[in-house]
C-alpha positions as CSV (number, residue, x, y, z in Angstrom):
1,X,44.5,15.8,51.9
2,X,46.0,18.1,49.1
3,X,44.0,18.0,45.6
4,X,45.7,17.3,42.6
5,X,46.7,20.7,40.9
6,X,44.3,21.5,37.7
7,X,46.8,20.4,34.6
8,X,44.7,22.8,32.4
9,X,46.6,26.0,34.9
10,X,49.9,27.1,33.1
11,X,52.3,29.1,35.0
12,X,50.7,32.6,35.7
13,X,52.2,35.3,37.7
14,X,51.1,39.0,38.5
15,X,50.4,41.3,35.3
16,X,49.8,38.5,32.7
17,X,46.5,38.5,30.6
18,X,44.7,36.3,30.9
19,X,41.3,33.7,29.8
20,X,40.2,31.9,32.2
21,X,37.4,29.6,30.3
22,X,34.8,28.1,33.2
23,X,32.5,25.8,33.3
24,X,28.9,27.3,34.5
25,X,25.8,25.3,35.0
26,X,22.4,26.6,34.4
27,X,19.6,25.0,35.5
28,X,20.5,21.3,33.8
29,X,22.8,22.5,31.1
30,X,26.3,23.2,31.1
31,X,28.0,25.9,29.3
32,X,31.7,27.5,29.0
33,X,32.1,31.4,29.9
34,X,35.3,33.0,29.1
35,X,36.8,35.5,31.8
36,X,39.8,37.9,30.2
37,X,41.5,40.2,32.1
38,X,44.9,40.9,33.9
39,X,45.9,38.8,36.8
40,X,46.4,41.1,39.9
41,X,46.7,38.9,42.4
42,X,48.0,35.3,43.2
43,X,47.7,33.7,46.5
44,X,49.9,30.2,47.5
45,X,48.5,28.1,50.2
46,X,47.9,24.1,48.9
47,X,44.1,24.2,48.3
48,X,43.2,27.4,48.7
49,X,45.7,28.6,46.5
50,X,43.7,31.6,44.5
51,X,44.4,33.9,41.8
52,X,42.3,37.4,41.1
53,X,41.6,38.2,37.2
54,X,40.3,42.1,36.9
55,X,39.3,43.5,33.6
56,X,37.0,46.6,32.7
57,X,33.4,45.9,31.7
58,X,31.2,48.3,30.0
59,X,31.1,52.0,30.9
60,X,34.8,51.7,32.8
61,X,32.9,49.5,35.4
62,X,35.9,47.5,36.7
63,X,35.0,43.2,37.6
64,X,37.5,41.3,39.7
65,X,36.9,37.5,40.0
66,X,38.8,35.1,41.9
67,X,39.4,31.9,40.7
68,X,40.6,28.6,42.7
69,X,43.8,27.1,41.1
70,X,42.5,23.6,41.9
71,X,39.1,23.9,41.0
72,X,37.7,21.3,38.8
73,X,35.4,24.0,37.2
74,X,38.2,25.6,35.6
75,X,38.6,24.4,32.1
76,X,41.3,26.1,30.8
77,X,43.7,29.1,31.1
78,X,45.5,30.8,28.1
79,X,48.2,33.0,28.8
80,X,47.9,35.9,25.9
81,X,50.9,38.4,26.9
82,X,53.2,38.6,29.8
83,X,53.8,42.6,31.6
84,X,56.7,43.3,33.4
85,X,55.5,44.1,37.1
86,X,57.7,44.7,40.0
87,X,55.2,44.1,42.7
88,X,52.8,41.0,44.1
89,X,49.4,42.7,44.1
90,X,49.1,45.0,41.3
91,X,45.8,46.9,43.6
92,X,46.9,50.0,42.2
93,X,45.4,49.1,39.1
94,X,41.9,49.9,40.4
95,X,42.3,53.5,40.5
96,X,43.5,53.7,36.9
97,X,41.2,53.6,33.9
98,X,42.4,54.0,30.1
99,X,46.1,54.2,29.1
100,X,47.6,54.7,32.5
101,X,46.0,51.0,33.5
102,X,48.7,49.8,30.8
103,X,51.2,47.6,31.6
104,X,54.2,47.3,29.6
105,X,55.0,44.1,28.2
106,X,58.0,41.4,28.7
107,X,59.7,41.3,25.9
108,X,62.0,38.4,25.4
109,X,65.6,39.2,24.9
């Protein structure tokens, strides 16, 4: 039985940057934790349907986290800027640090 897709989710595709604002539990409290980065990868398939935020952390150490489209522990996605990308899986983004990880932004016409 399919899941109900999460209605805090907008329309994300490959390149955009991203928050991705979760839910986290800690013992008995709950608390929000916001993930930003660029979306890398997106992966379709009814409830397993995943999408991969990276961003760099301190010292240039790069984090990649995968996030469920349906999950319920998602609370919310903002979209901050759309990139122009002309591939699926933007891996080649994990060999580049600094300005050559840019990508260059939609701009609407």
């Amino acid at each position: 039985m399919a899941e109900k897709a999460n209605p805090q989710i907008p329309e994300i595709n490959p390149g955009d940057t991203v928050s991705v604002h979760v839910r986290i539990r800690e013992g008995d409290r709950e608390r929000i934790q916001e993930f930003r980065g660029t979306v890398i990868r997106l992966r379709k398939g009814g409830n397993m349907a995943n999408f991969t935020v990276r961003r760099t952390a301190s010292h240039g150490v790069g984090v990649e986290r995968t996030f469920l489209l349906r999950s319920p522990l998602i609370d919310k996605v903002e979209v901050h800027r759309k990139s122009r990308v002309r591939r699926a899986q933007l891996y080649y983004l994990r060999d580049r640090t600094g300005k050559r990880a840019r990508l260059e932004e939609k701009r609407k016409a």
